[in-house]
N, CA, C and O of each residue as an XYZ file, in Angstrom:
340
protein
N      -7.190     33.977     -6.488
C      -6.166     32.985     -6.269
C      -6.207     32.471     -4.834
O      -6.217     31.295     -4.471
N      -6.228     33.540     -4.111
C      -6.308     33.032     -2.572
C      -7.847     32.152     -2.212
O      -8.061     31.400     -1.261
N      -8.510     32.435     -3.004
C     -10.052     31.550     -2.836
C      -9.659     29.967     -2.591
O      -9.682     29.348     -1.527
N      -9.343     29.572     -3.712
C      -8.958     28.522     -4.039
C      -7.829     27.921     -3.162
O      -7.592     26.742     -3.425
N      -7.155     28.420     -2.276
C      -5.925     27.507     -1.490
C      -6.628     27.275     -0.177
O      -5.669     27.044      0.560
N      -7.643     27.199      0.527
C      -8.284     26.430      1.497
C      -8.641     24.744      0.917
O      -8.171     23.719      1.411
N      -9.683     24.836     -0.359
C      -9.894     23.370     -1.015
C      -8.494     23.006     -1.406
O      -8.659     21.788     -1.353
N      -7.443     23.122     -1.701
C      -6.759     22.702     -2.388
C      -5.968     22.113     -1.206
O      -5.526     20.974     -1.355
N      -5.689     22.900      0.204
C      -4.780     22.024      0.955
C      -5.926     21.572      1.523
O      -5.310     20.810      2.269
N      -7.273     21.342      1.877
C      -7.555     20.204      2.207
C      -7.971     18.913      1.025
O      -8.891     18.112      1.187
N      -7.335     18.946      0.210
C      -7.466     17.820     -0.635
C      -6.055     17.063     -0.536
O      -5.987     15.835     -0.489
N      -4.762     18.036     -0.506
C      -3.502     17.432     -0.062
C      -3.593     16.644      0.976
O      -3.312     15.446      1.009
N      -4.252     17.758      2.414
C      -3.913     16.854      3.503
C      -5.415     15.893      3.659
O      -5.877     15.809      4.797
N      -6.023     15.307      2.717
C      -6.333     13.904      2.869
C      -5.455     13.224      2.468
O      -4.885     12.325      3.086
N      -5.199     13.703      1.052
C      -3.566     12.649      0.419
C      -2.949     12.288      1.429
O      -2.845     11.093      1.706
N      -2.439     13.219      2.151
C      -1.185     12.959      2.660
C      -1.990     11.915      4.421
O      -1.237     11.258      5.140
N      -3.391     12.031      4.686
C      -3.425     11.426      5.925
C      -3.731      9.639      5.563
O      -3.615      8.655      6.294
N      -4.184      9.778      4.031
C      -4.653      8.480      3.446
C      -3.140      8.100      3.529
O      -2.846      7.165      4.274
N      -2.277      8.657      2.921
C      -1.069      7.814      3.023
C       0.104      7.813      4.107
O       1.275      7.493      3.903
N      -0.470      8.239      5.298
C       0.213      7.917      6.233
C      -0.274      6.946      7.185
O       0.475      6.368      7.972
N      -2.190      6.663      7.087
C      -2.361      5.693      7.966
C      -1.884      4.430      6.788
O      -1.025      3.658      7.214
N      -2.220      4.263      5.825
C      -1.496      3.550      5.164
C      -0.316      2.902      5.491
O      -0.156      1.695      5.671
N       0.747      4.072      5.573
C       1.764      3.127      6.136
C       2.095      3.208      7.598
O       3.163      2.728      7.976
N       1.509      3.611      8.210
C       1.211      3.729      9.701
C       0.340      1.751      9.962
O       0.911      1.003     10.755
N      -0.650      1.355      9.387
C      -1.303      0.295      9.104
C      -0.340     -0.877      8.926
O       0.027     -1.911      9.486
N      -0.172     -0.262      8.019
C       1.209     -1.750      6.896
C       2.249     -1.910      7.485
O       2.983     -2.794      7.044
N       2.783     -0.995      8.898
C       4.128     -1.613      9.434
C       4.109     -2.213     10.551
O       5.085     -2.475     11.254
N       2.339     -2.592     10.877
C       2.190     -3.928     11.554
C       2.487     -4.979     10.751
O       3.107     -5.891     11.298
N       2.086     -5.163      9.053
C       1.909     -5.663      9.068
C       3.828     -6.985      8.765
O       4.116     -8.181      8.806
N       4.601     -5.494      8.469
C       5.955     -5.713      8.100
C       6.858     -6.315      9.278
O       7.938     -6.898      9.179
N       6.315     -6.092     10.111
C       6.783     -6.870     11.264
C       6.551     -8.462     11.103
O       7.394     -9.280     10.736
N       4.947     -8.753     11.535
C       4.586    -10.504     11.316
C       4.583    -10.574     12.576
O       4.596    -11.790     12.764
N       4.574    -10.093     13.549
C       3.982    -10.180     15.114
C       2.624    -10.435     15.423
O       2.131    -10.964     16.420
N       2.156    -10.018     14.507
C       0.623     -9.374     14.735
C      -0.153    -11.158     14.505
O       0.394    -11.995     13.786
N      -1.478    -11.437     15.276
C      -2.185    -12.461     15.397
C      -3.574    -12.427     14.239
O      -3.929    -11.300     13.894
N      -4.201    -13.410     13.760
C      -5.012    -13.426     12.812
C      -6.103    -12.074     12.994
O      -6.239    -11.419     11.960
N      -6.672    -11.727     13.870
C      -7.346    -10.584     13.898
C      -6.851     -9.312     13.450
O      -7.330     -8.691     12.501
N      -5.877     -8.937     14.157
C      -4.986     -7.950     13.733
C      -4.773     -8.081     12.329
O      -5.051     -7.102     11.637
N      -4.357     -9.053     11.811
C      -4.220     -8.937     10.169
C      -5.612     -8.360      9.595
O      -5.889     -7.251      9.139
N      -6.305     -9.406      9.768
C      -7.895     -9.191      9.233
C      -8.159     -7.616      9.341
O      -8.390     -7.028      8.284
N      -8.146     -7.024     10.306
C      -8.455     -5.785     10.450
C      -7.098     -4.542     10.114
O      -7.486     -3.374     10.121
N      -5.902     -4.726      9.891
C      -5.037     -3.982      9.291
C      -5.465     -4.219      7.705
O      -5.811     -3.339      6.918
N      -5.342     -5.730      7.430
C      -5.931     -5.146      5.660
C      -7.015     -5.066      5.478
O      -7.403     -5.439      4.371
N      -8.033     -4.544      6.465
C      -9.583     -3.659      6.025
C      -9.207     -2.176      6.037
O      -9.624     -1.242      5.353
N      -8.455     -2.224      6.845
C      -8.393     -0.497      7.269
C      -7.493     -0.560      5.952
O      -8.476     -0.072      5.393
N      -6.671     -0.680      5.048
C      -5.399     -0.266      4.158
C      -6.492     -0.526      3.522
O      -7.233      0.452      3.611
N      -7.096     -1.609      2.747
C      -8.338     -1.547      1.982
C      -9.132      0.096      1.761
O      -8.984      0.835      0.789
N      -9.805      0.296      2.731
C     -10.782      1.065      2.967
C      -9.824      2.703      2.618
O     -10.285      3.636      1.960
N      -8.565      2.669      3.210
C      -7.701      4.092      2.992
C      -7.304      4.078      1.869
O      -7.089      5.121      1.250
N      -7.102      2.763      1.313
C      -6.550      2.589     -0.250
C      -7.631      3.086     -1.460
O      -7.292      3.457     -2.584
N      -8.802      3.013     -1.025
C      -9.960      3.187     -1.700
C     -10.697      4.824     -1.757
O     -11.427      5.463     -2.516
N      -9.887      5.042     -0.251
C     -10.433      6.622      0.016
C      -9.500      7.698     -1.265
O      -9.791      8.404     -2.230
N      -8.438      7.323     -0.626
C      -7.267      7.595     -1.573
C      -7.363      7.305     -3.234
O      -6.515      7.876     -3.919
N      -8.239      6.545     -3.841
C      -8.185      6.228     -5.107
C      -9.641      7.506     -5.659
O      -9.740      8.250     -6.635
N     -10.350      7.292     -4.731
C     -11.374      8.207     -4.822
C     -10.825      9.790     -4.783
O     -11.426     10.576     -5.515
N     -10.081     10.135     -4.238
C     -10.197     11.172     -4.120
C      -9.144     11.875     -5.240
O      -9.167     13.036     -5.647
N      -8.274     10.858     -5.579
C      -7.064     10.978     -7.004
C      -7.918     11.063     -7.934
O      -7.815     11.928     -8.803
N      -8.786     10.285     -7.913
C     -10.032     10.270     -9.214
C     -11.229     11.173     -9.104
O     -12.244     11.057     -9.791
N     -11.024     12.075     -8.186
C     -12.210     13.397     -7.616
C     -11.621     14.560     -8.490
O     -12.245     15.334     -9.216
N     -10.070     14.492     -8.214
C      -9.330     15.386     -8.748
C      -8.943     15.324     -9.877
O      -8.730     16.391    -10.451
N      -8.742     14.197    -10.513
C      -8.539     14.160    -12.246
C      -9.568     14.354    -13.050
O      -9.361     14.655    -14.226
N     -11.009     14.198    -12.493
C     -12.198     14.696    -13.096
C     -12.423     15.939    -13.084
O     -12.953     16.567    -14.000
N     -11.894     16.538    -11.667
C     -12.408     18.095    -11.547
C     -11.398     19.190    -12.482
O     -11.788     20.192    -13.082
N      -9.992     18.656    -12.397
C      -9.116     19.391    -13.293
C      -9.384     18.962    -14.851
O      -8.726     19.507    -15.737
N     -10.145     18.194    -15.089
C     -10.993     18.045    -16.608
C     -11.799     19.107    -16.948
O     -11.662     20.001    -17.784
N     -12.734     18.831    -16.088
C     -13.951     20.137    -16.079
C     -13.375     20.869    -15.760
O     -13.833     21.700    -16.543
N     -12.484     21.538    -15.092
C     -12.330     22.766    -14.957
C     -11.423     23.748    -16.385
O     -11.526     24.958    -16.583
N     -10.295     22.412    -17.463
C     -10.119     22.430    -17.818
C     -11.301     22.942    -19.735
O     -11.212     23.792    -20.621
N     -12.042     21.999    -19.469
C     -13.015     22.068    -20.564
C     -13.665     23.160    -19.998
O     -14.162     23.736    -20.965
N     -13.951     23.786    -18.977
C     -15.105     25.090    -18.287
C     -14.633     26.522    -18.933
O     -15.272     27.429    -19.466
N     -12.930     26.295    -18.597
C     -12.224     27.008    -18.687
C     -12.151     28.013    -20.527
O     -12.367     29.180    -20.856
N     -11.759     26.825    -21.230
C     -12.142     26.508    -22.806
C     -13.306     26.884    -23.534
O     -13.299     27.462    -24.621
N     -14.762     26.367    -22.586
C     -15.413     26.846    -23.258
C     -15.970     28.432    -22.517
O     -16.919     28.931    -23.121
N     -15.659     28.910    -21.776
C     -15.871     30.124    -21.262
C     -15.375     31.214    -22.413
O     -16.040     32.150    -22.857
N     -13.351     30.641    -22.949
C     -12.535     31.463    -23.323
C     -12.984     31.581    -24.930
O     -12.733     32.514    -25.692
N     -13.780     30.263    -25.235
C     -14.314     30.579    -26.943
C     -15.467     31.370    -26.577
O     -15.726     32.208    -27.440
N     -16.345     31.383    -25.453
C     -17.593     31.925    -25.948
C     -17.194     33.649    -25.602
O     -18.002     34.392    -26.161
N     -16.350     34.237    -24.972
C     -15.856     35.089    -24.676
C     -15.623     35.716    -26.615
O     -16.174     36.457    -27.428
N     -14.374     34.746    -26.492
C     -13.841     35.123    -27.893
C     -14.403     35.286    -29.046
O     -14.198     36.252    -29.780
N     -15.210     34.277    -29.300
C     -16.556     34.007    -30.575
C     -17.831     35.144    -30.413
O     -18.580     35.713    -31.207
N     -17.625     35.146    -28.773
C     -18.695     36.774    -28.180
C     -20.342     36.580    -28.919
O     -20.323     36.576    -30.150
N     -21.136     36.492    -28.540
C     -22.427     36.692    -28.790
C     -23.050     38.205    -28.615
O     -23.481     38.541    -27.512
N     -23.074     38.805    -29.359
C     -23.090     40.380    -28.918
C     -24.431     40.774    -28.364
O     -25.485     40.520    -28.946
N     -24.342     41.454    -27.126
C     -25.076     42.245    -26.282
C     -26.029     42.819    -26.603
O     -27.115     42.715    -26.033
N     -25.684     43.853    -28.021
C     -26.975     44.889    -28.212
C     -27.569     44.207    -29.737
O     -28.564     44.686    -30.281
């Protein structure tokens, strides 16, 4: 059990850094201060974190699949047993 909680909080704390430059990014843009460059380059960077962030939601819904189906077929071949001798 303890194996597993190093990957797991560093998969949170990308979540959580994707969505703080996110809105760390976007409350330039909520202001309207900001000059044509600044835009251009606040929605590359929210782009690019938005994308990191989609990737990595979709890293994790694949891996809790497989781990799910790994899991399954481990517990039939266990159960169904192919015998030893």
């Amino acid at each position: 059990m303890f194996l597993s909680l190093p990957p797991v909080l560093l998969v949170w704390g990308i979540i959580a850094f994707a969505i703080g430059f996110i809105a760390y990014t976007a409350q330039d843009l909520v202001v309207g201060d900001s000059d044509k460059g600044q835009w251009d380059a606040a929605w590359i960077a929210i782009s690019i974190s938005f994308f990191v962030l989609v990737v990595v939601v979709l890293s994790l819904y694949t891996l809790a699949g497989m781990w799910e189906t790994g899991r399954d077929w481990f517990r039939n071949m266990v159960r169904g047993g192919h015998s030893s001798v």
